[in-house]
C-alpha positions as CSV (number, residue, x, y, z in Angstrom):
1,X,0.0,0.0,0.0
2,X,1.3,3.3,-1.0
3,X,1.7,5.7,1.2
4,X,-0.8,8.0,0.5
5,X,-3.4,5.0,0.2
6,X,-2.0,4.2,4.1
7,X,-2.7,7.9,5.1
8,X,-6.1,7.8,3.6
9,X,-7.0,4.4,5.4
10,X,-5.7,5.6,8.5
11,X,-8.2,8.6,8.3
12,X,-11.1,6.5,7.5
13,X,-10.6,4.7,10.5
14,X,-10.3,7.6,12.6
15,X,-13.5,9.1,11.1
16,X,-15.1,5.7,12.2
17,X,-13.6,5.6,15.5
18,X,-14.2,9.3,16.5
19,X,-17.8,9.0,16.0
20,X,-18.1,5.8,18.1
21,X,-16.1,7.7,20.9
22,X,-19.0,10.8,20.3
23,X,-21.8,7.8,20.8
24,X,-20.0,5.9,23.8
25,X,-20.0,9.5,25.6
26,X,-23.5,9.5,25.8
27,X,-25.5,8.7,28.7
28,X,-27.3,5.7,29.2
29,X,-31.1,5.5,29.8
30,X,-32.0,6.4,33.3
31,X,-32.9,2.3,33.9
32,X,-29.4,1.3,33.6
33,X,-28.5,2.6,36.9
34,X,-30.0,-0.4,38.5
35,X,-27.4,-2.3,36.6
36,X,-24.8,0.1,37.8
37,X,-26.4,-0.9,41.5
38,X,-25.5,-4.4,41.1
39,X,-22.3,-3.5,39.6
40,X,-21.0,-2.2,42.6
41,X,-22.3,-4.5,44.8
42,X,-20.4,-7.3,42.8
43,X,-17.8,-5.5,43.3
44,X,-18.1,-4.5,47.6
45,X,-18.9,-8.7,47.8
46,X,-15.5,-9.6,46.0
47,X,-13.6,-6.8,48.3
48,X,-14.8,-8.3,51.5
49,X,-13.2,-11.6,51.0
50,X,-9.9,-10.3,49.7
51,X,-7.1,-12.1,51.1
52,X,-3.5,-10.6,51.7
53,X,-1.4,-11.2,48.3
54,X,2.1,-11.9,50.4
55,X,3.3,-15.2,49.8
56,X,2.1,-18.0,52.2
57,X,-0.4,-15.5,53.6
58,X,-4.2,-15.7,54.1
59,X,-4.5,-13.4,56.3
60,X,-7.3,-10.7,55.2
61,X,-6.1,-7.7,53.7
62,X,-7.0,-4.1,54.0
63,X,-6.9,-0.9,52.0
64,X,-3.5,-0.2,51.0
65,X,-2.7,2.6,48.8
66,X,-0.9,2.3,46.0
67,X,0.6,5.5,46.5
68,X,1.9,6.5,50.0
69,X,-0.1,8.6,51.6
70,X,2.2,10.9,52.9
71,X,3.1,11.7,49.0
72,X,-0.4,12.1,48.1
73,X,-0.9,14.2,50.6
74,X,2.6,16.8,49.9
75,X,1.3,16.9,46.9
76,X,-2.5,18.3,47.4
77,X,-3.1,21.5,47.3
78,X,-6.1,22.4,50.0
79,X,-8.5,19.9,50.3
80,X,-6.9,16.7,50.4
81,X,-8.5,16.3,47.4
82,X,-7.0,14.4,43.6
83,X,-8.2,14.0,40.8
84,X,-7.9,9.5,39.7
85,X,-9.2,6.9,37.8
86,X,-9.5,3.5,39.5
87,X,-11.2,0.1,39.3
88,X,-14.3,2.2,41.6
89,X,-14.6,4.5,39.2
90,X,-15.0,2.6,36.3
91,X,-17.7,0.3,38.1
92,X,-19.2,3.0,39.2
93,X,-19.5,4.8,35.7
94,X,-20.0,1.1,33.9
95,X,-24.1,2.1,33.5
96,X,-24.1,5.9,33.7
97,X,-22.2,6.8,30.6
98,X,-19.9,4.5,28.1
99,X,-16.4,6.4,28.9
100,X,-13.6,5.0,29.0
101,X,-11.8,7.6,30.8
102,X,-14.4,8.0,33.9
103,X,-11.9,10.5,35.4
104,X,-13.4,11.5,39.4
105,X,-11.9,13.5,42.4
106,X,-11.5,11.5,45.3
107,X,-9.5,12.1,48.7
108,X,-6.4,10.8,49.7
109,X,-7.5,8.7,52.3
110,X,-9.2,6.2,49.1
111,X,-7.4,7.2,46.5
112,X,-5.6,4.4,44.7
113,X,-6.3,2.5,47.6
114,X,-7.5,-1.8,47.0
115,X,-7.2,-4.8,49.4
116,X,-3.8,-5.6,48.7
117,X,-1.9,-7.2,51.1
118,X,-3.1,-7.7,55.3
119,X,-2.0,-5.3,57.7
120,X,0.9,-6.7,58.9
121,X,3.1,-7.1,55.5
122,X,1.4,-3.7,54.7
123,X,3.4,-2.3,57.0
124,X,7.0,-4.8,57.0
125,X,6.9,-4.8,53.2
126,X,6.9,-1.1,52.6
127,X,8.1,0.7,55.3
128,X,11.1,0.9,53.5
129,X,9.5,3.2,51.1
130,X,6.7,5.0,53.5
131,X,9.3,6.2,56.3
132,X,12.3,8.2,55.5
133,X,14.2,6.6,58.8
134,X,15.3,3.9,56.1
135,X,18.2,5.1,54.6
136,X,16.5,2.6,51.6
137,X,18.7,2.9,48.2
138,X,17.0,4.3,45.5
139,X,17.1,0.9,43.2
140,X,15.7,-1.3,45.9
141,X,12.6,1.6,46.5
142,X,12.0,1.8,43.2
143,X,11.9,-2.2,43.0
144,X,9.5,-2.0,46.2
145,X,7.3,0.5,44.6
146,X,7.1,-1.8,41.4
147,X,6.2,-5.0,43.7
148,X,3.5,-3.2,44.9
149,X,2.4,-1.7,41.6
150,X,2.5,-5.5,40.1
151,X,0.1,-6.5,43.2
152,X,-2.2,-3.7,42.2
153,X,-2.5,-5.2,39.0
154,X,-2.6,-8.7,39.5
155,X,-5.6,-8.1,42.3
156,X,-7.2,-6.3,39.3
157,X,-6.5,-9.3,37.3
158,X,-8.3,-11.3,39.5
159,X,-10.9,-9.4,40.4
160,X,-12.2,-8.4,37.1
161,X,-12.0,-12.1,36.0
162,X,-13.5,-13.2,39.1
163,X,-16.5,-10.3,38.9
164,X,-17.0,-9.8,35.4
165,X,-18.9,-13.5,35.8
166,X,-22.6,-12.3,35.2
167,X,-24.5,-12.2,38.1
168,X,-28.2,-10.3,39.2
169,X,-28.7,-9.8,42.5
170,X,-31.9,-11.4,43.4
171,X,-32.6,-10.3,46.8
172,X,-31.9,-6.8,46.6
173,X,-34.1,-3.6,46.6
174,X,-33.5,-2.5,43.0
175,X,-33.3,-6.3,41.8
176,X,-37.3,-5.9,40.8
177,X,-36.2,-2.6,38.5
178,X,-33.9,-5.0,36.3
179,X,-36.4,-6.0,33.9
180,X,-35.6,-9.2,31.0
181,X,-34.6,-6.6,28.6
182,X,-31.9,-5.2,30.9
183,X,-30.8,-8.6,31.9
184,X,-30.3,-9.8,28.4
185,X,-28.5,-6.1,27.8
186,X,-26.3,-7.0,31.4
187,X,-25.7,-10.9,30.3
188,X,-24.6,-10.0,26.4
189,X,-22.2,-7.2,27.7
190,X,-20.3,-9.4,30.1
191,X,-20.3,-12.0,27.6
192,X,-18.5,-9.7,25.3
193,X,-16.1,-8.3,27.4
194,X,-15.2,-11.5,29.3
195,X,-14.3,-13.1,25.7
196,X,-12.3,-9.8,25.2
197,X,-10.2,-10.3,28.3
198,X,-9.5,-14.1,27.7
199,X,-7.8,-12.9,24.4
200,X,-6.3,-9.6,25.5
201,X,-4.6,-11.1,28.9
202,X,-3.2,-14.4,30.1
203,X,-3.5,-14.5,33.8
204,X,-1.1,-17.9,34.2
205,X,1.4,-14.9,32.8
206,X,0.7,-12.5,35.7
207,X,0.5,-16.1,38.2
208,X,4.1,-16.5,36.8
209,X,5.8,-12.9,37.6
210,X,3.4,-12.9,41.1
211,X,5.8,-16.6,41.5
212,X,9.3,-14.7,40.8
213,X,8.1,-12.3,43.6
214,X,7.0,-14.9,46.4
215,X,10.2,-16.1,46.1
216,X,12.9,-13.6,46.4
217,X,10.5,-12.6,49.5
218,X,10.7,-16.6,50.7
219,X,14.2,-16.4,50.4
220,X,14.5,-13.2,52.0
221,X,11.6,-11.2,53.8
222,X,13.5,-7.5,53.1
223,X,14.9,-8.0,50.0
224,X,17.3,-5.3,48.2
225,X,17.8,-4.4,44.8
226,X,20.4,-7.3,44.7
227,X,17.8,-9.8,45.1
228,X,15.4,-7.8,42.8
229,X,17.9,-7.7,40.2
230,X,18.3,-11.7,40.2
231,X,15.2,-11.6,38.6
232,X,14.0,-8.4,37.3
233,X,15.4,-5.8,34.9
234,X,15.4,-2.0,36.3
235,X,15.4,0.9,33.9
236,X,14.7,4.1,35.5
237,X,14.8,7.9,34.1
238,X,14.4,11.0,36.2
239,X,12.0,13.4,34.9
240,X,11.9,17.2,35.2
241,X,9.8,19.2,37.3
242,X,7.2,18.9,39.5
243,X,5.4,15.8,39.6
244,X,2.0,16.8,38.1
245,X,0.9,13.2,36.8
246,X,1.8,9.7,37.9
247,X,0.3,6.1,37.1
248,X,1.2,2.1,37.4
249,X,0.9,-0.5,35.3
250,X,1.6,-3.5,34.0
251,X,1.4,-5.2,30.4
252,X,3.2,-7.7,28.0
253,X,5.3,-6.4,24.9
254,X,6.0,-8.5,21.8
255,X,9.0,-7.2,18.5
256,X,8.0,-10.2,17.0
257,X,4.9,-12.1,15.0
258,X,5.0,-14.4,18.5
259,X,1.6,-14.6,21.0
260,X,1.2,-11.4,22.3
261,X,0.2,-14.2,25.3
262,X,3.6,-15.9,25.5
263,X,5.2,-12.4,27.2
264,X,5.2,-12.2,30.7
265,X,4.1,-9.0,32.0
266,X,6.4,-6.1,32.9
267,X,4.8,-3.1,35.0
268,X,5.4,0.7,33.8
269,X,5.6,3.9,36.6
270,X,6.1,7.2,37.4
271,X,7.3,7.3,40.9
272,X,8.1,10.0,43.2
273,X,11.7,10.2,44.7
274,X,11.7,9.6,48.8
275,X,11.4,13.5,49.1
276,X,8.3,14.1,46.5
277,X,10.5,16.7,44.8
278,X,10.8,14.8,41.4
279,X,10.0,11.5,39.7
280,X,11.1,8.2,37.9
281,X,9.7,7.1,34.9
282,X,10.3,3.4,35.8
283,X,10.2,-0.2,33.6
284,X,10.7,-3.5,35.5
285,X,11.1,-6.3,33.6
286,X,11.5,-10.2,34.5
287,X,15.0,-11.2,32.2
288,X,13.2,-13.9,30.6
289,X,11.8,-10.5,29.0
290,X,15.2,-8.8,28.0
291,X,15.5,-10.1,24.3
292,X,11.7,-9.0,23.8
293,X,12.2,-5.5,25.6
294,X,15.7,-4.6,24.3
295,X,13.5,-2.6,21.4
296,X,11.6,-0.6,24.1
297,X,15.2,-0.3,26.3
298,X,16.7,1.6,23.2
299,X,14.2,3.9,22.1
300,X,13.7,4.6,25.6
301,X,17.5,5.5,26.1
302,X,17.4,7.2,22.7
303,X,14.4,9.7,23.5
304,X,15.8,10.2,27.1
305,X,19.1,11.6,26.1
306,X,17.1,14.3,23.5
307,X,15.3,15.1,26.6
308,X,18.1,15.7,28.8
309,X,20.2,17.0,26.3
310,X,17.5,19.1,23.7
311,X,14.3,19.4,26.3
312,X,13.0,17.7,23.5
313,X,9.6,16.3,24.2
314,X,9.1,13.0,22.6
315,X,10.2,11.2,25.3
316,X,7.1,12.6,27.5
317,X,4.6,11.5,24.7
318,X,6.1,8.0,25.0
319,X,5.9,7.8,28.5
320,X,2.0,8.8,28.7
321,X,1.7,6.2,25.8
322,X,3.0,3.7,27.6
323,X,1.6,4.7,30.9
324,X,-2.2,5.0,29.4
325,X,-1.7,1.8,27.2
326,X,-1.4,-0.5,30.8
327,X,-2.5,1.4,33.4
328,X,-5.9,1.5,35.6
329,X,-4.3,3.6,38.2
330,X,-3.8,7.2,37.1
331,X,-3.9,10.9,39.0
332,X,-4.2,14.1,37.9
333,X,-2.4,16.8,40.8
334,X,-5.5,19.5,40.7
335,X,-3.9,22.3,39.0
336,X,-2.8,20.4,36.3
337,X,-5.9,18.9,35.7
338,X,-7.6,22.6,35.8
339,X,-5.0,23.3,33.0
340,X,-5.6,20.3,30.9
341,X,-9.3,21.0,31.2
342,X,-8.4,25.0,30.6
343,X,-6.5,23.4,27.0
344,X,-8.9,20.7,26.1
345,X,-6.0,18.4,26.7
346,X,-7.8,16.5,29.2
347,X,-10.2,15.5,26.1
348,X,-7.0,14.6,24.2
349,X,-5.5,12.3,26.9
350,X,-9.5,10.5,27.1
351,X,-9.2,10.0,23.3
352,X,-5.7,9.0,23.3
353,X,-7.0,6.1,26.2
354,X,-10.0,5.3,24.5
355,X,-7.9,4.4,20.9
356,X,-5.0,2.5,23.0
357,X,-8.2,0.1,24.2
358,X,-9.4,-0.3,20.7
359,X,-5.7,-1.0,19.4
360,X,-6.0,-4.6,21.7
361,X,-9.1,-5.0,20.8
362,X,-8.5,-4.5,16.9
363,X,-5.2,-6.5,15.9
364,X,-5.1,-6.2,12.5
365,X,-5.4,-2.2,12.6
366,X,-4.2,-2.3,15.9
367,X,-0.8,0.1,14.5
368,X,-2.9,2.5,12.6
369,X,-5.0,3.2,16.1
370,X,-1.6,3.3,17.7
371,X,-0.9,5.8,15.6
372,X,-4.0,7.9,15.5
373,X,-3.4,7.7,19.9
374,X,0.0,9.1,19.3
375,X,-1.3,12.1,17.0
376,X,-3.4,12.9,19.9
377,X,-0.4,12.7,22.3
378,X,1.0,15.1,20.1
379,X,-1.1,17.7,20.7
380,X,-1.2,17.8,24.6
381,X,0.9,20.9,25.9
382,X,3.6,18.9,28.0
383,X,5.3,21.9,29.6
């Protein structure tokens, strides 16, 4: 295809896809929100029987933020206030409106915040990170942060599997308000996106990694970035400024024609230093990922040194495409957000999330939505 044939089919598919993000942004019918009720009582029912995720333990966890609180808190300006998207949100916005982006302001004390681990390795695990009488190094934080981060995601891993099994609430108030038409609407939708999930994410792959981890922490119960680095592959670049933006994730990365399936997972950052006065764009990697990941390693190096050297800006875009391509864990500091809005950017960073989903949903124009995200990217004001 020439290249002008490539550019026009490129812009045919973002005409389609534009106007199904303009219909998805619509409102459901005020009758959905019983479904959105039993949504989030799914959701409460799996939470209450969440065990801690350390290994050997079945102890029952608690809230533990993803993010200290102590950062989240330096980092607010008066209300204790940020602005996130989470696993809540999106159940909570799964039957009011169709985005994808269900951005919402929460406070500190629940933002970020799952049943991770139980309240004694809550504390042992990471207090290396959450109290500054550690003299922790700064590989083996940033390897701590990234256990947690992977924990984040492999409880959402599980819990979506687990939860997105359909299921009506029978015995509850609103159950009689869930007629055979929304039922059918409920049972189809699951159906869809549990066969989407099964093909976008291998969980044995996420059971493997959450293996590497138990472990190094069998072996040793505080390990350092020696033990870490047994296992894992660090890369780490310091970013500029003031830390306006930060997310977790984790995903698989293929060069290759091989299964997107047969890559085990490696879980992307941006991490604040121990003082909250800057932050780490951060990639761990298990090595049996090195050969696959050397691609994304090079570019990576590339764009940094252009950005340390030039200020160039390229190597932002591909951070926030990285970072919006994995995660479900992402905050907005208020004044940034207010300035996104201010810029329309914020609607630029929805579309360039809402294209990144249809590029692993779409595999065979998976690059051209790829790219159409990126042109979006382009246009946000990173400065």
């Amino acid at each position: 295809m020439s290249f002008d044939n490539k550019e026009k089919f490129k812009n045919e598919i973002k005409k389609l896809f534009d106007s199904i993000y303009d219909l998805n942004n619509q409102d459901f019918p005020e009758e959905f929100k019983f479904l959105q009720l039993n949504e989030q009582d799914l959701l409460k029912s799996k939470k209450r029987n969440s065990k801690c995720n350390y290994v050997n333990c079945n102890e029952r966890a608690i809230g533990s933020h993803s993010y200290s609180r102590d950062f989240l808190n330096s980092i607010t300006q008066y209300d204790d206030e940020i602005f996130c998207l989470n696993l809540d949100n999106m159940y909570r916005n799964m039957y009011i409106n169709r985005e994808d982006f269900p951005l919402n302001k929460k406070h500190i004390n629940n933002a970020g915040v799952e049943n991770l681990f139980c309240s004694k390795h809550d504390n042992e695990v990471f207090e290396r990170i959450e109290n500054l009488r550690f003299k922790t190094d700064l590989d083996t934080y940033l390897y701590l942060y990234g256990y947690r981060f992977f924990i984040f995601e492999y409880y959402h891993e599980n819990m979506t599997k687990k939860e997105l099994q359909p299921k009506i609430y029978e015995n509850k108030s609103y159950s009689k308000q869930i007629n055979k038409e929304l039922q059918e609407k409920y049972l189809s939708d699951k159906e869809y996106i549990i066969d989407s999930l099964d093909n976008l994410y291998n969980k044995s792959n996420f059971d493997e990694v959450k293996k590497i981890y138990d472990k190094i922490f069998c072996d040793n119960s505080l390990p350092t970035c020696k033990e870490f680095s047994e296992n894992f592959i660090l890369k780490k670049f310091k970013l500029k400024g003031e830390i306006n933006f930060f997310a977790n994730g984790s995903m698989a990365y293929k060069n290759d024609d091989s299964d997107i399936n047969s890559h085990l997972p490696s879980v992307y950052a941006i991490v604040p230093d121990r003082e909250y006065q800057y932050s780490y764009f951060t990639i761990i990697t298990p090595k049996q990922e090195e050969d696959s990941m050397k691609i994304v390693f090079d570019e990576f190096d590339k764009l940094y040194h252009k950005y340390i050297k030039e200020d160039n800006k390229e190597f932002l875009k591909c951070v926030m495409l990285f970072i919006l391509d994995c995660s479900q864990n992402i905050f907005f500091v208020e004044k940034f957000y207010n300035r996104l809005t201010k810029n329309n950017d914020i609607d630029n960073i929805k579309k360039v999330y809402y294209y990144l989903a249809q590029a692993r949903l779409f595999n065979d124009i998976s690059a051209d939505l790829k790219q159409i995200a990126y042109e979006y990217i382009s246009k946000i004001n990173f400065i």
